[in-house]
The first five atom37 places (N, CA, C, CB, O) and aatype in JSON, in Angstrom:
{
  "aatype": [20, 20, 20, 20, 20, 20, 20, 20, 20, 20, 20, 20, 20, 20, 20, 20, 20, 20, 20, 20, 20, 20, 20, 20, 20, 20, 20, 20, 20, 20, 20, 20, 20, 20, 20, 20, 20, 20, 20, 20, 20, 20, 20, 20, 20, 20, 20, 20, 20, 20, 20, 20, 20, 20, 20, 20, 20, 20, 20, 20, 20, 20, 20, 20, 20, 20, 20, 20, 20, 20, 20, 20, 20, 20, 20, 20, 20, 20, 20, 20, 20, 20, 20, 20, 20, 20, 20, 20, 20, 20, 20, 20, 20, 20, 20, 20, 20, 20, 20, 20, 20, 20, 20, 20, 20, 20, 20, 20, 20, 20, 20, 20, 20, 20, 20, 20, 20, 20, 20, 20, 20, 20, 20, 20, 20, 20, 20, 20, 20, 20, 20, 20, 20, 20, 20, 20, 20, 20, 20, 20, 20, 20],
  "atom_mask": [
    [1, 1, 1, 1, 1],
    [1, 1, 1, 1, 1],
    [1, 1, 1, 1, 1],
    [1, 1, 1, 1, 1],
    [1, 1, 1, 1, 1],
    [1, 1, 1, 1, 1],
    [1, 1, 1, 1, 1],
    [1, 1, 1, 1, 1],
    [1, 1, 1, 1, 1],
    [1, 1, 1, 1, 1],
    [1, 1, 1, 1, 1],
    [1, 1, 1, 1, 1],
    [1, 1, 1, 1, 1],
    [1, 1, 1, 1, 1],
    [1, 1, 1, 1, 1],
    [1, 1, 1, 1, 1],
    [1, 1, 1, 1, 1],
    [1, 1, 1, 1, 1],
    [1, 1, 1, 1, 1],
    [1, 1, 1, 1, 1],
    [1, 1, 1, 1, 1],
    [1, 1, 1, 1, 1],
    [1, 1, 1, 1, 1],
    [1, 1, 1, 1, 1],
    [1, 1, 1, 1, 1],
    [1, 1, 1, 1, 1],
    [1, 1, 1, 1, 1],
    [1, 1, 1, 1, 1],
    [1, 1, 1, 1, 1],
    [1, 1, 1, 1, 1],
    [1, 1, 1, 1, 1],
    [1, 1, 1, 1, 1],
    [1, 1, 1, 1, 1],
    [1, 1, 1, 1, 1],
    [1, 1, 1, 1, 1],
    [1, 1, 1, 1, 1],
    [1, 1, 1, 1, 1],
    [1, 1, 1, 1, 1],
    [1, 1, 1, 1, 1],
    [1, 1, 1, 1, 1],
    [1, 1, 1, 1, 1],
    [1, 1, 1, 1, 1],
    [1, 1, 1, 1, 1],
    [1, 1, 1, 1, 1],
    [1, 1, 1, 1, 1],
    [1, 1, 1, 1, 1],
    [1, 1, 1, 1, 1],
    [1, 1, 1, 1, 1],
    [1, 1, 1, 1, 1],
    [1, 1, 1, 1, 1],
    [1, 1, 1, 1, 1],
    [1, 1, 1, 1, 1],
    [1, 1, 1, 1, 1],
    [1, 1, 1, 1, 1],
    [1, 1, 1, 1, 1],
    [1, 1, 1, 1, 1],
    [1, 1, 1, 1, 1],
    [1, 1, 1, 1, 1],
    [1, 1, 1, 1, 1],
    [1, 1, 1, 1, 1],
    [1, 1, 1, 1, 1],
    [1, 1, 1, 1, 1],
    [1, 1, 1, 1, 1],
    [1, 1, 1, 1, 1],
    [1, 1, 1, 1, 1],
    [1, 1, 1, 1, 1],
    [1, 1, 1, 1, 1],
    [1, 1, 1, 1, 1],
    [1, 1, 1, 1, 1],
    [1, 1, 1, 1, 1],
    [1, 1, 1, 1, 1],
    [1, 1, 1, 1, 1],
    [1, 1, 1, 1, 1],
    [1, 1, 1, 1, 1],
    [1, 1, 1, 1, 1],
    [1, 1, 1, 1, 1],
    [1, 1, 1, 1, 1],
    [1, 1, 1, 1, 1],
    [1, 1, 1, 1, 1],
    [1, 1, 1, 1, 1],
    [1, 1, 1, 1, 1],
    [1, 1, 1, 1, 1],
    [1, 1, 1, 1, 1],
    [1, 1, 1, 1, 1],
    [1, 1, 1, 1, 1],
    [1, 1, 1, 1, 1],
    [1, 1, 1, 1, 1],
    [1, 1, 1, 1, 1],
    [1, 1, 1, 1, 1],
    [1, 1, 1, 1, 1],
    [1, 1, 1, 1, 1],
    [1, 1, 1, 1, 1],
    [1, 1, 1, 1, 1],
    [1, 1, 1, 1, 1],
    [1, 1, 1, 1, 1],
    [1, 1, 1, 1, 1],
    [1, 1, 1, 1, 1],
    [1, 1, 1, 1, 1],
    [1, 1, 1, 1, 1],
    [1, 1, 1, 1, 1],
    [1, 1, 1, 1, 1],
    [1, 1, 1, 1, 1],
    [1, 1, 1, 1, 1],
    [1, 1, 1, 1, 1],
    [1, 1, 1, 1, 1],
    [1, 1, 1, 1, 1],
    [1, 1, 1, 1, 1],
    [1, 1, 1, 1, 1],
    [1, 1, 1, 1, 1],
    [1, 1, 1, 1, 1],
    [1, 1, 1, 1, 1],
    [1, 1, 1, 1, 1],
    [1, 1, 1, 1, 1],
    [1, 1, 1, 1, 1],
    [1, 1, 1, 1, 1],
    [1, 1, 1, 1, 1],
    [1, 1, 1, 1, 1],
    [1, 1, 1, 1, 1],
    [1, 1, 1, 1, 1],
    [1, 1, 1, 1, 1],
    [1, 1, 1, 1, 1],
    [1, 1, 1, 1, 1],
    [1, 1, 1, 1, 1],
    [1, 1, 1, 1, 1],
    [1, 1, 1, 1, 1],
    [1, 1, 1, 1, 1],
    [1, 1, 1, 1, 1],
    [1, 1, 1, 1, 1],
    [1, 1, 1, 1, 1],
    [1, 1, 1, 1, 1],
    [1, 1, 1, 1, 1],
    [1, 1, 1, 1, 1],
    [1, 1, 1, 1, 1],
    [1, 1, 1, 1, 1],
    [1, 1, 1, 1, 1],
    [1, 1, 1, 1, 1],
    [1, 1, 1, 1, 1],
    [1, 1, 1, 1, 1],
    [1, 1, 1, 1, 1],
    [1, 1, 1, 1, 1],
    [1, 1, 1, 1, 1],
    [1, 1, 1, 1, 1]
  ],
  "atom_positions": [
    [[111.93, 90.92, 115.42], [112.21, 90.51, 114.05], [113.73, 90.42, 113.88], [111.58, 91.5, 113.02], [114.47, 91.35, 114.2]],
    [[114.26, 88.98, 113.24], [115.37, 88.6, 113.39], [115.88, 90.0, 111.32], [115.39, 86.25, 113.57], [115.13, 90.51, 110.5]],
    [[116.94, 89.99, 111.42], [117.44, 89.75, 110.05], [118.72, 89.89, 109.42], [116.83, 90.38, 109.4], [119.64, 90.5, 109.96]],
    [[118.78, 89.47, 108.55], [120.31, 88.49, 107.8], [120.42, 89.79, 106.48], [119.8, 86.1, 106.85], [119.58, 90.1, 105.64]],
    [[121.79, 90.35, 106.73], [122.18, 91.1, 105.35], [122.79, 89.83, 104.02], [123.67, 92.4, 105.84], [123.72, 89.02, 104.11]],
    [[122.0, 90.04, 103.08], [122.67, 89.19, 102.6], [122.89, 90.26, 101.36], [122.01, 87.71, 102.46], [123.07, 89.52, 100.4]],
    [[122.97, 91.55, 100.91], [123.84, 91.95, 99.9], [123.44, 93.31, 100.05], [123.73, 91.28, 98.47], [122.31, 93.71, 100.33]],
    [[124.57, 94.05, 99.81], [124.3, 95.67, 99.87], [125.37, 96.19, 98.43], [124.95, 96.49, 101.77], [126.51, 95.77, 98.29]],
    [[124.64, 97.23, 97.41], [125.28, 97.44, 96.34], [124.66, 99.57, 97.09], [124.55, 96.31, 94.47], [124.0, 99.95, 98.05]],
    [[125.39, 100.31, 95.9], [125.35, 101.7, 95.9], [125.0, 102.04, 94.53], [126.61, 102.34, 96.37], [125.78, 101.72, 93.63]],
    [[123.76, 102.74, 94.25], [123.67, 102.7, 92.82], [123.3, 104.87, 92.65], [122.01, 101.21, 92.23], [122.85, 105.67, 93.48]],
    [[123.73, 105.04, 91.35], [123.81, 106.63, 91.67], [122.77, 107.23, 90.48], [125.63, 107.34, 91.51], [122.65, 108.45, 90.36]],
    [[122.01, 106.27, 89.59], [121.12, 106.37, 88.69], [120.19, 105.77, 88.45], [121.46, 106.39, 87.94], [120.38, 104.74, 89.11]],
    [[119.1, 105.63, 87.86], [117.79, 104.78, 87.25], [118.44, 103.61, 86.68], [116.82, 105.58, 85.99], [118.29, 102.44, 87.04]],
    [[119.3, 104.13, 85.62], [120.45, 102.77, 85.24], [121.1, 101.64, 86.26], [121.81, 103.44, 84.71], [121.15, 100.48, 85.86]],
    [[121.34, 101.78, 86.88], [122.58, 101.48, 87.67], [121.35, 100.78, 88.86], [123.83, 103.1, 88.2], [121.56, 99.65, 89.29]],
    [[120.29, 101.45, 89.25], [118.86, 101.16, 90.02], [119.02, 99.69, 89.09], [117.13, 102.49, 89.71], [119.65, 98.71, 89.48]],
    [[118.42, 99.79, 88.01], [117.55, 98.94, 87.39], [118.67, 97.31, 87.04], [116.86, 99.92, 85.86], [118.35, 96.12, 86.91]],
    [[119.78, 97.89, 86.98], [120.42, 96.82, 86.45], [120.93, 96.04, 88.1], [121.78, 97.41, 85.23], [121.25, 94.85, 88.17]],
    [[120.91, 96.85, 89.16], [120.88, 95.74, 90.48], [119.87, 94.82, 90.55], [120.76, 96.39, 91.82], [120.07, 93.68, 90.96]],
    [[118.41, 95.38, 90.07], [117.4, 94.71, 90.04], [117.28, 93.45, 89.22], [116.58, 95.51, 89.78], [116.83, 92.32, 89.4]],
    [[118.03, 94.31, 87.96], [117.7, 92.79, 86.65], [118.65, 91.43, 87.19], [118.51, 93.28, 84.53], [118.38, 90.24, 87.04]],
    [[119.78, 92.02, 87.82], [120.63, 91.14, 88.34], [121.14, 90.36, 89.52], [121.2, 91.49, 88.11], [122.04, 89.52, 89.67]],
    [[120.23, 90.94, 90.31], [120.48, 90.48, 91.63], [118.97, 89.92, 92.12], [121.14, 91.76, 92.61], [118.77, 89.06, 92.98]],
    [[118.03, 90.59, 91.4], [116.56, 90.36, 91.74], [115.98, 88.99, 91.34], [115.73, 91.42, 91.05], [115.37, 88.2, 92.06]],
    [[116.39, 88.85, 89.68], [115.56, 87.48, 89.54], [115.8, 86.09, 89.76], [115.26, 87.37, 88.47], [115.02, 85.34, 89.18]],
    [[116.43, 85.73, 90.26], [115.97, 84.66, 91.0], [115.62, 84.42, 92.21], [116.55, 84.01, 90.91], [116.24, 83.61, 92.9]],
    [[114.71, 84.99, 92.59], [113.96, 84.72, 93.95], [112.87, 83.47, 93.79], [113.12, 86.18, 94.44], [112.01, 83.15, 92.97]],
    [[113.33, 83.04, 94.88], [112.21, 81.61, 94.97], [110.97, 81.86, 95.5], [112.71, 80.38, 95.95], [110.73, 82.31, 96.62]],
    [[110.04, 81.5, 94.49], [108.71, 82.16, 95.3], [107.75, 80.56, 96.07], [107.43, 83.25, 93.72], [108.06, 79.37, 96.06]],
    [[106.75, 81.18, 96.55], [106.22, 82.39, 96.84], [106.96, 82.76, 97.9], [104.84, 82.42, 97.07], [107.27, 82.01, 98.82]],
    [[107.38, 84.42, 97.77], [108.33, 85.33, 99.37], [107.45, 86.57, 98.92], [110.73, 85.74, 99.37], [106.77, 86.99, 97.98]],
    [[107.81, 86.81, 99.92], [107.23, 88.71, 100.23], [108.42, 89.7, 100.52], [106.11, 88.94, 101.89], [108.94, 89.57, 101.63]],
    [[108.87, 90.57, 99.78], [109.62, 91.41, 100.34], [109.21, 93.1, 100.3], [110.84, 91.08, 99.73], [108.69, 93.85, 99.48]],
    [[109.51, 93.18, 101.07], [109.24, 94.82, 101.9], [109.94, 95.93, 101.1], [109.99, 94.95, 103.64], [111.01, 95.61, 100.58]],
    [[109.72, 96.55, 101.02], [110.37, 97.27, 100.06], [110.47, 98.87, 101.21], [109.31, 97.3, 98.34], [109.54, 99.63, 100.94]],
    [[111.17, 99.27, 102.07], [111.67, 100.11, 103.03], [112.28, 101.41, 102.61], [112.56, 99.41, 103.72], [113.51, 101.37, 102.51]],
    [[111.67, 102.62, 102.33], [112.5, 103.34, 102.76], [111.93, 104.86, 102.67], [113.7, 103.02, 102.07], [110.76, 104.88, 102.29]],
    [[112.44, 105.99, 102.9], [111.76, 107.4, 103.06], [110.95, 107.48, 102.29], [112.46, 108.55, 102.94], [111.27, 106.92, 101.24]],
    [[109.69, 108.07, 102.28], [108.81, 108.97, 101.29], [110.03, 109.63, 99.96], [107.96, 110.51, 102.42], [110.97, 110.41, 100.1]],
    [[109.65, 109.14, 99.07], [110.67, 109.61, 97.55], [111.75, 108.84, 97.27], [111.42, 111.07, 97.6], [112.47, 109.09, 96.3]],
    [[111.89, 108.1, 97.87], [113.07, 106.92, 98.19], [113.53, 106.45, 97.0], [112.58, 105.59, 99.02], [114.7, 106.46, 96.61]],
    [[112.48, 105.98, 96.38], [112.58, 105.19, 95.03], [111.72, 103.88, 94.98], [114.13, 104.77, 94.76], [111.74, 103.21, 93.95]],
    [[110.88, 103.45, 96.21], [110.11, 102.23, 96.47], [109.48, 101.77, 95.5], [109.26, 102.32, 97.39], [109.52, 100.58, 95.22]],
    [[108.93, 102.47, 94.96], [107.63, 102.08, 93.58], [108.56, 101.86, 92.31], [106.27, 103.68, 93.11], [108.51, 100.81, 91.66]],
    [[109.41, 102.89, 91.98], [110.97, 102.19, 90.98], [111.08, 100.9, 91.18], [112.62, 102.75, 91.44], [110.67, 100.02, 90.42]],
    [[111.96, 100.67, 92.8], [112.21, 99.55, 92.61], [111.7, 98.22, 92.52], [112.71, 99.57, 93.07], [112.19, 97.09, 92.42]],
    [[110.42, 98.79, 92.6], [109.0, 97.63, 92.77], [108.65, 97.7, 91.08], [107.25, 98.36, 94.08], [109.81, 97.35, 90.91]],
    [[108.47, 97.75, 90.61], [109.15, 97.79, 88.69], [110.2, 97.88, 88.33], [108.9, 98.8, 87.78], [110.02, 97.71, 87.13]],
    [[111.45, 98.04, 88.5], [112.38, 97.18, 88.27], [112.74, 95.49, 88.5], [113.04, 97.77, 88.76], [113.3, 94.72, 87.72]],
    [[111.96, 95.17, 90.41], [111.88, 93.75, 90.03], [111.14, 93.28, 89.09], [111.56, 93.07, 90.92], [111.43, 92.44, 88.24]],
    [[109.71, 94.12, 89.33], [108.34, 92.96, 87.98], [109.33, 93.12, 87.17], [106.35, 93.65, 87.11], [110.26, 92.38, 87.48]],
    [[109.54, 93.71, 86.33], [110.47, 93.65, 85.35], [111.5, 92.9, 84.83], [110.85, 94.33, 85.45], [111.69, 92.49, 83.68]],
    [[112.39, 92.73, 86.22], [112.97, 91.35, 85.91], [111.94, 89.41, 85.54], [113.9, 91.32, 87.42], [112.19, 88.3, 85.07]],
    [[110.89, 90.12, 86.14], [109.95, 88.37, 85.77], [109.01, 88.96, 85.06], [109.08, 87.24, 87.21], [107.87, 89.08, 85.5]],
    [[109.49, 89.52, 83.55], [108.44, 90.34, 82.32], [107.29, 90.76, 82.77], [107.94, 89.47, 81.1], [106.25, 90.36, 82.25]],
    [[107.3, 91.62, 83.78], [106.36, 92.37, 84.12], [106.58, 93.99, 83.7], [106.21, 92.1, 85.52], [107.05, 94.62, 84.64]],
    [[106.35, 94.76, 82.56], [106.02, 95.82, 82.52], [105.17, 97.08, 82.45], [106.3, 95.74, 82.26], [105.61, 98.19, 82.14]],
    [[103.84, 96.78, 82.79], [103.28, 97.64, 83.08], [102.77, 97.7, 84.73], [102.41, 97.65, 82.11], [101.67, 98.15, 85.06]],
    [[103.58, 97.26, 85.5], [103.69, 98.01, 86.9], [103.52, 99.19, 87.27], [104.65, 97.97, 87.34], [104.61, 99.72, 87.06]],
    [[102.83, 99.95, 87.7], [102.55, 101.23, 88.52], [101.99, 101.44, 89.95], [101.73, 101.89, 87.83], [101.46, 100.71, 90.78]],
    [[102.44, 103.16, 89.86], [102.25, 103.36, 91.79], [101.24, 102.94, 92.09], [102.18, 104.79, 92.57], [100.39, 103.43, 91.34]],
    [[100.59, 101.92, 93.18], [98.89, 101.46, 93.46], [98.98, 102.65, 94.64], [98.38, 99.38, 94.13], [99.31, 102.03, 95.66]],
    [[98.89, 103.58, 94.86], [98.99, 104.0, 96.22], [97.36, 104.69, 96.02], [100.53, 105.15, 96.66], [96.89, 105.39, 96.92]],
    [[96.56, 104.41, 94.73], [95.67, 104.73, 95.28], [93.92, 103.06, 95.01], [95.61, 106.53, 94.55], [92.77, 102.73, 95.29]],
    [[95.02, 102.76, 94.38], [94.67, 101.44, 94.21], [94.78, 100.44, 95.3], [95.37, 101.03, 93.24], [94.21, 99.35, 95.32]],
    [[95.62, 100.97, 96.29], [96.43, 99.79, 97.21], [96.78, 98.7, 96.91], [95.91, 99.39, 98.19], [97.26, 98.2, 97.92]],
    [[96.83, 97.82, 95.88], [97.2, 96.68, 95.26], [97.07, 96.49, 93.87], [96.63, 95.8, 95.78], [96.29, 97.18, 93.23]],
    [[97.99, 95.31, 93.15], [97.52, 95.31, 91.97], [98.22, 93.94, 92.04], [97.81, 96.51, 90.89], [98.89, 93.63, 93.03]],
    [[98.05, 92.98, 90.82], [97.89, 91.94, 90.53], [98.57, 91.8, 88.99], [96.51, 91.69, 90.76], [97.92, 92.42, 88.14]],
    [[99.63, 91.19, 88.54], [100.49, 91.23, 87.34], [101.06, 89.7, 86.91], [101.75, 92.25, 87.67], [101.9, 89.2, 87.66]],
    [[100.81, 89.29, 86.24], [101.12, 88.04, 85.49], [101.98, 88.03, 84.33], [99.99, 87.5, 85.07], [101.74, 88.38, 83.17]],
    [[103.54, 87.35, 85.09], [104.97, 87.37, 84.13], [105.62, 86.25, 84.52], [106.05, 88.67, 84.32], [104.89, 85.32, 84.86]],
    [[106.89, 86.07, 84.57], [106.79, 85.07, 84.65], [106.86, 84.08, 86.21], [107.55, 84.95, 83.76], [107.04, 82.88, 86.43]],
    [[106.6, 85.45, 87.18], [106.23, 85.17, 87.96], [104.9, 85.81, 88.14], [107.06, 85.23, 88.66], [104.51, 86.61, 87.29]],
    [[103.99, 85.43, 89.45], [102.71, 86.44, 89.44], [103.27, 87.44, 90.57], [101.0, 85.64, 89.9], [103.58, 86.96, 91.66]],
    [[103.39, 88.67, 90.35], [103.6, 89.79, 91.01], [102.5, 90.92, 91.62], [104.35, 90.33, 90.19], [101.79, 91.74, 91.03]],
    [[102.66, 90.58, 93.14], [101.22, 91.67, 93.69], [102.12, 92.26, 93.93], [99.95, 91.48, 94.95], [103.25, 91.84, 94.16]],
    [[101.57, 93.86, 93.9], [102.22, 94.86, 94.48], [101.16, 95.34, 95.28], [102.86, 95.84, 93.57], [99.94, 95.23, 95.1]],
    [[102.04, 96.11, 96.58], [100.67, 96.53, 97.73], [101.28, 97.79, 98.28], [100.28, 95.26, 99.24], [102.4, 97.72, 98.77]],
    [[100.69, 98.83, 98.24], [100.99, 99.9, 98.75], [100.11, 100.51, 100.36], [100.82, 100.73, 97.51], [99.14, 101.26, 100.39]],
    [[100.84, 99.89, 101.54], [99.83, 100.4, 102.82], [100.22, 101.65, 103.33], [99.82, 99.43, 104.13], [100.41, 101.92, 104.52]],
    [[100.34, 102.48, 102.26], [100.49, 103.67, 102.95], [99.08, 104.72, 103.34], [101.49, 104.37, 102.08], [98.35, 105.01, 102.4]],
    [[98.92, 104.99, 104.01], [97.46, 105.69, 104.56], [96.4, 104.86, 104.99], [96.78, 106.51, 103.49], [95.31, 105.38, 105.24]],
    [[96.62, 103.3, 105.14], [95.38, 102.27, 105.38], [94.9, 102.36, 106.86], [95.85, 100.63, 105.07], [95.63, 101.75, 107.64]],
    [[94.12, 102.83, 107.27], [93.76, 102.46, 108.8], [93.84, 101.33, 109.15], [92.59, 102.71, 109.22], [94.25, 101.14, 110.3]],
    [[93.46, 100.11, 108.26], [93.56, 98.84, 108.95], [94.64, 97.81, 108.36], [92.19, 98.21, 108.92], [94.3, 96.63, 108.41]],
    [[95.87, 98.1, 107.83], [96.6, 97.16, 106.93], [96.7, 96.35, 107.4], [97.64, 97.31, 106.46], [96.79, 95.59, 106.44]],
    [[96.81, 95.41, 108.7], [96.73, 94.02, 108.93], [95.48, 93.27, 107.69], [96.24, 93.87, 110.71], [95.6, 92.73, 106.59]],
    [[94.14, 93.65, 108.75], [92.94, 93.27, 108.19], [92.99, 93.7, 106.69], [91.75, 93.88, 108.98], [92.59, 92.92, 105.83]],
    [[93.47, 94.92, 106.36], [92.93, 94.59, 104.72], [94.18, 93.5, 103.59], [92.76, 96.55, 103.82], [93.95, 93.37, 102.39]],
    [[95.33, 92.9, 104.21], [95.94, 92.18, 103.93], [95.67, 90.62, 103.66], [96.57, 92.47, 104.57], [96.17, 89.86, 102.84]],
    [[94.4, 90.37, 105.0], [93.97, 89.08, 105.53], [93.23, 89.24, 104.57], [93.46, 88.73, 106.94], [93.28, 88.38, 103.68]],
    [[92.43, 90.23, 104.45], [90.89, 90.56, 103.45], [90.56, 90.23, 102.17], [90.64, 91.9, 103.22], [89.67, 89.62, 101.59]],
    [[91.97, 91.05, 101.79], [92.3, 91.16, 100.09], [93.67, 90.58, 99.45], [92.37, 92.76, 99.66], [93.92, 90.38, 98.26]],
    [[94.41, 90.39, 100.51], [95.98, 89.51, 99.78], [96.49, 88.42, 99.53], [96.93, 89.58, 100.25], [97.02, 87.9, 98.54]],
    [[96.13, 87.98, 101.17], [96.52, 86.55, 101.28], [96.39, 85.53, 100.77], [96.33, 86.17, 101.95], [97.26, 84.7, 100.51]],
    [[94.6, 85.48, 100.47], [94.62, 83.9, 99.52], [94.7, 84.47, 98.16], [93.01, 82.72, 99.63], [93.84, 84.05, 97.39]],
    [[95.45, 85.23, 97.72], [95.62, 85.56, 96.53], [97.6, 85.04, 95.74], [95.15, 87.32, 96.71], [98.15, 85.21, 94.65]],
    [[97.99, 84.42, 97.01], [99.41, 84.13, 97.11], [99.7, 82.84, 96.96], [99.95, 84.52, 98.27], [99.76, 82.09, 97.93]],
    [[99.88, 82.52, 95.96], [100.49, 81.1, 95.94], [101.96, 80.63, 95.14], [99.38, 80.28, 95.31], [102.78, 81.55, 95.18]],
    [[102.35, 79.64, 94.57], [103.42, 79.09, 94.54], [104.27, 79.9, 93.75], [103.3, 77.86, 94.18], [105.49, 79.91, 93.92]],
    [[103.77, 80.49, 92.99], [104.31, 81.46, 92.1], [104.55, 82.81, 92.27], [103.69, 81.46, 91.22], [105.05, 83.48, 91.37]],
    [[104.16, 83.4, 93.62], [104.11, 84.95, 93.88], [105.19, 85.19, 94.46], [103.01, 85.52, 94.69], [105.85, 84.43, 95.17]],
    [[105.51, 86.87, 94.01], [105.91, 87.21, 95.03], [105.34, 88.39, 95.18], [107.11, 87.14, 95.15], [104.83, 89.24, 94.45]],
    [[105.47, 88.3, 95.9], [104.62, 90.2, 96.81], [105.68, 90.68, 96.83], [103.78, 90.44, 98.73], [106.73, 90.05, 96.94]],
    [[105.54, 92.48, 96.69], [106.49, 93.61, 96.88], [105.2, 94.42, 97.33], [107.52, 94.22, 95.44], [104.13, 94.57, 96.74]],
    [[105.65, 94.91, 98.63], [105.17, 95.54, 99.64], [105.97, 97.03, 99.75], [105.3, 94.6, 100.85], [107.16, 97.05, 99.43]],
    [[105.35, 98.18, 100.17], [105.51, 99.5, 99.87], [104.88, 100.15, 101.75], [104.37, 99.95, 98.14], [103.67, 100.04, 101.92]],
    [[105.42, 100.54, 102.53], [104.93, 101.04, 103.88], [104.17, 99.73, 104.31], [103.9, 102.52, 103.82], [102.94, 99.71, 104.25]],
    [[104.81, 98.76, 104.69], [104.29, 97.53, 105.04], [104.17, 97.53, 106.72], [105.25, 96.35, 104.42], [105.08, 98.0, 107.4]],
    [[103.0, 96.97, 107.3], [103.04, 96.92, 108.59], [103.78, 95.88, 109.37], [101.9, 96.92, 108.92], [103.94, 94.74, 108.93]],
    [[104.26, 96.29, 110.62], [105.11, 95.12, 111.46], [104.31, 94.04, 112.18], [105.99, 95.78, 112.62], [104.93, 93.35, 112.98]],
    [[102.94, 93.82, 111.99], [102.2, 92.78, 112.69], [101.68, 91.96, 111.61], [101.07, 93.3, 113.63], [100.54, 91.56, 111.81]],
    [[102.3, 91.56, 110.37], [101.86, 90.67, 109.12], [102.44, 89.09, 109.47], [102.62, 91.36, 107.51], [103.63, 88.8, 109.44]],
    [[101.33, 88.14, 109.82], [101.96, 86.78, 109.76], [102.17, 86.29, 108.64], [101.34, 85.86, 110.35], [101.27, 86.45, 107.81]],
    [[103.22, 85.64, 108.29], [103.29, 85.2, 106.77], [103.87, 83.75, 106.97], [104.35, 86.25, 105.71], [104.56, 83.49, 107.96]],
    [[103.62, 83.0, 106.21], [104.16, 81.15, 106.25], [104.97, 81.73, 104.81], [102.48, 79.32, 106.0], [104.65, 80.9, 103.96]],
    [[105.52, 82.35, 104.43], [106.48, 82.29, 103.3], [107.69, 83.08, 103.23], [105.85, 82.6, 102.2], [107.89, 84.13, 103.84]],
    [[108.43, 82.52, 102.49], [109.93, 83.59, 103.06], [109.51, 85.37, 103.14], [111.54, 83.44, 101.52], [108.62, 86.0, 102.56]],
    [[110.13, 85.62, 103.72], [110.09, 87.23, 103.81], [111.98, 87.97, 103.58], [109.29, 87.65, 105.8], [113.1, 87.5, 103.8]],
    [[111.42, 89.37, 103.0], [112.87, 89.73, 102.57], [112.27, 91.37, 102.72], [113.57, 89.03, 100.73], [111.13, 91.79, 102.5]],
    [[113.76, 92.23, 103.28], [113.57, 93.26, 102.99], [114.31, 93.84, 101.71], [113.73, 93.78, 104.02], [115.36, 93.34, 101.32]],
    [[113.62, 95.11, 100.97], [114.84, 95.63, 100.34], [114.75, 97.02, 100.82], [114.92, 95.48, 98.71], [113.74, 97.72, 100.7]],
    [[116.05, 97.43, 101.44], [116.16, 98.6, 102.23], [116.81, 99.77, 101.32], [117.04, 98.26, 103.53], [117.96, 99.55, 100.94]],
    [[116.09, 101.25, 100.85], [116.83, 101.82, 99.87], [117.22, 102.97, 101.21], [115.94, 102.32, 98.22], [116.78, 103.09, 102.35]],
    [[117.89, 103.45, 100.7], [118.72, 104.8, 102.08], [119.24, 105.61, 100.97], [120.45, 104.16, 103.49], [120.01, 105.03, 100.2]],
    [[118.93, 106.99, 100.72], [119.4, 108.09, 100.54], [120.77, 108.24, 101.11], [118.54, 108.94, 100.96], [121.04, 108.15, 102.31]],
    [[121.57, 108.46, 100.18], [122.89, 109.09, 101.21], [123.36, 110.31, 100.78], [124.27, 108.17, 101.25], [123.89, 111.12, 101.54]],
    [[123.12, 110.58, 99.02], [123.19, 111.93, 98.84], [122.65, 112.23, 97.94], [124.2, 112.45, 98.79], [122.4, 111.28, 97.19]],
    [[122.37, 113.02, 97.67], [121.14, 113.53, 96.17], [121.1, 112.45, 95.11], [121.72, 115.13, 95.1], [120.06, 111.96, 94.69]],
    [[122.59, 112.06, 94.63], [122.43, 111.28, 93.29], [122.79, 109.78, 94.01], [123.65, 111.86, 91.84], [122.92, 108.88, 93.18]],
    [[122.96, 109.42, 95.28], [123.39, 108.14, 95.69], [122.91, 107.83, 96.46], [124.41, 107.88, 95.95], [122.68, 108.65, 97.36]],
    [[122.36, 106.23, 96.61], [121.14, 105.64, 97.33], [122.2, 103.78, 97.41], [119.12, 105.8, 96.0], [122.89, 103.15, 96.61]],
    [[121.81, 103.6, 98.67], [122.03, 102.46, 99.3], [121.07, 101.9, 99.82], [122.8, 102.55, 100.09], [120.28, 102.08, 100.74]],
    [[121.49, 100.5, 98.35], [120.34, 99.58, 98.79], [120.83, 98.19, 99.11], [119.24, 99.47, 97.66], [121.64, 97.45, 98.54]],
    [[120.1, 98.06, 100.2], [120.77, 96.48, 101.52], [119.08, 95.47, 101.36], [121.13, 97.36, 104.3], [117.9, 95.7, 101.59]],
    [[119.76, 94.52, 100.92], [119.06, 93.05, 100.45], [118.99, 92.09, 101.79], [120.12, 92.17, 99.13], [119.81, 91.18, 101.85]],
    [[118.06, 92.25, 102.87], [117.97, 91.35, 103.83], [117.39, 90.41, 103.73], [117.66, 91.67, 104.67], [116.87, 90.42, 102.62]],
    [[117.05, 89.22, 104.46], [116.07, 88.1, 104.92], [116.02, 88.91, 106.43], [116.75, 86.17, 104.88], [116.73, 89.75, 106.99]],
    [[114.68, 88.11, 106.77], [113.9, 88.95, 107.67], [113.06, 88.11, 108.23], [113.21, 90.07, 107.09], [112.12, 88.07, 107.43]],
    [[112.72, 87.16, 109.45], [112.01, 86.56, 109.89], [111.62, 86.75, 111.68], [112.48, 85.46, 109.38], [110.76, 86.04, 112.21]]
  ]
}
């Protein structure tokens, strides 16, 4: 897997989280999928409502026991959480895929490395660096 940094900011609050998102997030051309990367407590599911959010999505929440959910703003926003799935390829093919069209974007949460996708792909990488400060790096990813 190739990938391209294309922006890295340092944010040290929920504030400061949310307003990279409102501002750097919405205009993504859909349909893309981006990955949303980083430790257990990271902030993944935040920042996966902070984007819906930027395309009037607010009632976003953790699916981690849902494994997916489905949100209509002004983009259509799946969110997918594969954390604990024995089979996340297959339940992707199963339950995601033809659910993706011109208007989506997927935000992905413990995403697997064997997902074929025909649509842009992006990571957003959050990194802990110290209790109150988190670095987050905006890749393309193919």
């Amino acid at each position: 897997m190739k990938k391209e940094l294309l922006w890295r900011a340092f944010v040290h609050n929920k504030k400061e989280s949310e307003q990279v998102c409102l501002t750097r997030m919405n205009r993504m051309t859909s349909p893309c999928f981006i990955k949303l990367d980083g430790e257990l407590g990271s902030g993944k599911t935040a920042f996966a409502k902070y984007i819906a959010k930027s395309y009037g999505v607010s009632d976003l929440t953790s699916v981690s026991y849902l494994k997916y959910s489905l949100h209509r703003g002004y983009k259509n926003i799946i969110h997918i959480d594969f954390y604990n799935l024995s089979e996340p390829e297959q339940f992707f093919y199963d339950h995601i895929e033809d659910q993706i069209d011109d208007q989506s974007i997927v935000l992905s949460e413990w995403t697997p490395d064997g997902l074929k996708l025909d649509i842009a792909q992006f990571m957003l990488s959050i990194t802990t660096k110290q209790i109150s400060e988190r670095m987050i790096s905006f890749l393309r990813i193919w």
